[in-house]
C-alpha positions in Angstrom: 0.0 0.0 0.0 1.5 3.6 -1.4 -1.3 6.8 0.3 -3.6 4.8 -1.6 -6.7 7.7 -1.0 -9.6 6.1 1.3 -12.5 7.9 3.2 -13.2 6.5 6.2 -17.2 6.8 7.3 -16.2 6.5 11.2 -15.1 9.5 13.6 -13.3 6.5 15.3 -9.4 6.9 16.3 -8.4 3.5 16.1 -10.0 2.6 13.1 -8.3 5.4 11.1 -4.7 4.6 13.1 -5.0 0.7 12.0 -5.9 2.6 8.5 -2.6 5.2 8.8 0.0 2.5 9.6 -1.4 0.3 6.8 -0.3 2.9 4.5 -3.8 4.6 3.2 -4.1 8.5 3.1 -7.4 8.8 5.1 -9.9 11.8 5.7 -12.3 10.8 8.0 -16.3 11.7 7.0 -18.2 10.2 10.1 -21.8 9.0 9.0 -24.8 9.4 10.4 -26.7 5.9 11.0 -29.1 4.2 13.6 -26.9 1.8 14.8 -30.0 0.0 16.7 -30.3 -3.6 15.6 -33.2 -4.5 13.9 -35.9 -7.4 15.4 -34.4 -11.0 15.0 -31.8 -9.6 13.1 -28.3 -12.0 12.9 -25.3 -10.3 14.1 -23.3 -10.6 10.8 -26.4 -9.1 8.9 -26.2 -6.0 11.7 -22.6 -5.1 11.5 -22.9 -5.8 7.0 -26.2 -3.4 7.5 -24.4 -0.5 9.3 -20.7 -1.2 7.5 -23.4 -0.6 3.8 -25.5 2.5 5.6 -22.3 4.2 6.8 -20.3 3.7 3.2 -23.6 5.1 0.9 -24.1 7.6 3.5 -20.9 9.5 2.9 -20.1 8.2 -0.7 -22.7 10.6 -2.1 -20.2 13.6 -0.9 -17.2 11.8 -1.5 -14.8 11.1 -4.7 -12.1 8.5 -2.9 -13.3 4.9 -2.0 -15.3 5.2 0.7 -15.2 2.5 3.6 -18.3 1.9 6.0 -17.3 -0.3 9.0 -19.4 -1.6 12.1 -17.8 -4.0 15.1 -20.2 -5.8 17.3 -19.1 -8.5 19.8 -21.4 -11.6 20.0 -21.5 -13.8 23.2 -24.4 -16.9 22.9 -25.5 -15.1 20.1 -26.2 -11.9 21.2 -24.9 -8.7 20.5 -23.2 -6.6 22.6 -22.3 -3.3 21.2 -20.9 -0.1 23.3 -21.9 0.4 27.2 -24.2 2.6 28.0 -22.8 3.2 31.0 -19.9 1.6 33.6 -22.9 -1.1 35.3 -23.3 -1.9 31.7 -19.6 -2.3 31.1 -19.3 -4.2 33.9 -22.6 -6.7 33.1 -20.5 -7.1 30.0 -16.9 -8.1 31.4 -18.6 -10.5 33.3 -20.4 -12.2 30.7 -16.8 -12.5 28.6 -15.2 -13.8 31.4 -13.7 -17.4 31.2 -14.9 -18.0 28.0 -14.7 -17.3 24.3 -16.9 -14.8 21.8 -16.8 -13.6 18.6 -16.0 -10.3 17.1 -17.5 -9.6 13.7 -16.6 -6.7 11.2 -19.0 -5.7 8.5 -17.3 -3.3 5.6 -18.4 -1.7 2.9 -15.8 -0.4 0.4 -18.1 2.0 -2.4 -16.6 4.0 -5.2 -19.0 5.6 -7.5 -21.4 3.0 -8.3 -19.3 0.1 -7.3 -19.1 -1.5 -4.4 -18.3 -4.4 -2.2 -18.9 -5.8 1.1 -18.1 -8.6 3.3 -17.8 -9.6 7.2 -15.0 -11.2 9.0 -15.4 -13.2 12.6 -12.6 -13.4 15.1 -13.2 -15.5 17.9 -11.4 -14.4 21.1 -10.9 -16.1 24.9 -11.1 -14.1 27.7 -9.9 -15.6 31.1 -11.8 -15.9 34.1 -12.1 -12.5 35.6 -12.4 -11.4 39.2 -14.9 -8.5 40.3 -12.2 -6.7 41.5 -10.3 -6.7 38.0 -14.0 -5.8 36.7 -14.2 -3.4 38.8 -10.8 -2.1 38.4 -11.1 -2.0 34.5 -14.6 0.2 34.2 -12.9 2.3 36.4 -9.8 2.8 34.2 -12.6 4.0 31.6 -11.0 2.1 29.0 -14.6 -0.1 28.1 -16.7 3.1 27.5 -17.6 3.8 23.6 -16.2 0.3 22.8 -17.8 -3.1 21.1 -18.1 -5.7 24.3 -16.6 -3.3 26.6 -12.9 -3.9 26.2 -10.0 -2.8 24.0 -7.9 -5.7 23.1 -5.1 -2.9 22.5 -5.1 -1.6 25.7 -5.3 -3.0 29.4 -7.5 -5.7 28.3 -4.8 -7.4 26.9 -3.8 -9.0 29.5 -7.2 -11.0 30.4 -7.2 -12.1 26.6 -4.7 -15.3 26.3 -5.5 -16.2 22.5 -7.8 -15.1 19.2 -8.2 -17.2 16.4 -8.6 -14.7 13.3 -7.8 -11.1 12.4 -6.1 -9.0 15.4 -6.5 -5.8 13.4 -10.8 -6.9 13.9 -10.7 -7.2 17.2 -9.5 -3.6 17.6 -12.1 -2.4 15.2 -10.6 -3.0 10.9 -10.0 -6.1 9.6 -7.0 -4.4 7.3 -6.4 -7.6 5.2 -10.3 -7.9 4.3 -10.2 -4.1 3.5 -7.0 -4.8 1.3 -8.8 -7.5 -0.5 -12.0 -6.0 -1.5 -9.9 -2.6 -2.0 -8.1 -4.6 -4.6 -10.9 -5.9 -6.1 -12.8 -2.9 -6.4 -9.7 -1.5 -8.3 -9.5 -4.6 -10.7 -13.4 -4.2 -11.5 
């Protein structure tokens, strides 16, 4: 990747970052979308939904490729998307603790009239977790305004002894499916 020119339809900071040291020249264009899952909706149609909705909402002002992203944890199934609050955070943590979950990615890469879309799943294992390291965590303030409640790039780290997928998803940007549609796109 050479400043390849992307817009990115997030006002999030990691998500432009993992972006930035992959080597694209982004502007960031923050879309406007309900993020509130639909009835019975799966969690990989949510996140494709949003990743689509965020992508065509700034595309229509935009010249560059355009990429619309959503994360969502999912624990038995259900989606678990930023804390409300720190109980919230905290109802979260303990629901990840001592076992594994999944983190899915929906993007949406649209230039013009063209676009493409896909979802990528990391599955992650959190260890068991004490009320006091709960505790300890929401109060660090590290969960709030993130998928699941926890930043695998910051002090969760340490309660997270193995992933099976895409460490750039669990943060928020699966880069190498971004590359690959990117590439696509191009070649189409």
């Amino acid at each position: 990747m050479s400043g390849e020119a992307i817009v990115l339809a997030s006002a999030s900071p990691r998500r432009r970052e993992l972006l930035t040291a992959a080597g694209f020249a982004v502007t960031a264009q923050p879309a406007e979308v309900d993020e509130t899952p639909l009835p019975g909706e799966l969690p990989a149609a949510y996140v494709a939904r949003l990743a689509r909705a965020k992508a065509f909402a700034v595309a229509a002002r935009a010249e560059d490729m355009v990429l619309g992203a959503d994360t969502t944890v999912v624990v038995e199934g259900d989606i678990l998307g930023k804390p409300a609050n720190d109980a919230e955070a905290g109802a979260m943590l303990r629901r990840l603790s001592g076992r594994g979950h999944q983190v899915l990615t929906g993007v949406c890469l649209r230039r013009g009239e063209r676009c493409l879309a896909g979802v990528e799943t990391t599955e992650v294992w959190f260890d068991p977790l004490s009320e006091a390291e709960i505790a300890a965590y929401v109060a660090s303030g590290e969960p709030r305004d993130k998928a699941g409640a926890y930043a695998i790039q910051g002090r969760a780290a340490r309660f997270i002894p193995r992933i099976n997928g895409s460490y750039s998803n669990v943060v928020g940007l699966p880069l190498a499916t971004v590359w690959r549609l990117w590439r696509a796109l191009e070649m189409s």
